[in-house]
N, C-alpha and C positions, 0 to 999 in steps of 0.2 A: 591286420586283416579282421574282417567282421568275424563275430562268434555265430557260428549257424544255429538256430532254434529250433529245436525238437519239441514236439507235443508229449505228454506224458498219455500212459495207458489210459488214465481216466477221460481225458480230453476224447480219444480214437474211439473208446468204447460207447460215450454219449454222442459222438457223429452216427454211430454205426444205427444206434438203437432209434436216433430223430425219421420220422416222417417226412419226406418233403414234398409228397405227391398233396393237390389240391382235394379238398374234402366238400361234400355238395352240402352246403347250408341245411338241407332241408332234410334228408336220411341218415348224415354223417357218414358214407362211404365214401372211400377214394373214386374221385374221377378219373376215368379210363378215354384216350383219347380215341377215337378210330374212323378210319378213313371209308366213308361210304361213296358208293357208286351205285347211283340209280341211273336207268335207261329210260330215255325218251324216242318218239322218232320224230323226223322233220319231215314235215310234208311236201315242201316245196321239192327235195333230192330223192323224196322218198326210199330215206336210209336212216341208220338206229344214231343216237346222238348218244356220248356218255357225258353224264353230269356228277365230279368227284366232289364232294365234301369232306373237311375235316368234324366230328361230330366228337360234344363231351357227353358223356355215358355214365350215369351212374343208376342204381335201379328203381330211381324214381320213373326215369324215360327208357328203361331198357324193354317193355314189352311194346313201345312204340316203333320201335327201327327192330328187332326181333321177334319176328310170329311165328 
């Protein structure tokens, strides 16, 4: 039978403490992904349209998509 491999504490403890979210080149903050929905309407049904976005956010562009 195979021997099962366990990580030691040092191993679990430097997973724990690693970063793994993306960081914005230009501020060095984590980017925050979030999902915008802006409203349009169509003229031709004359009724509201919704248009979702995935958007990345950090506070270079945050006073852009939050006023």
């Amino acid at each position: 039978m195979a021997k099962r491999v366990t990580k030691g504490f040092a191993d679990k403890t430097a997973k724990a403490l690693r970063d793994a979210r993306k960081h914005c080149p230009t501020c060095g903050e984590p980017i925050e992904f979030v999902k915008y929905i802006g409203t349009g309407t169509d003229p031709e049904k004359n009724s509201m349209k919704f248009k979702e976005r995935i958007l990345q956010i950090c506070s270079c562009n945050r006073n852009e998509y939050f006023k």
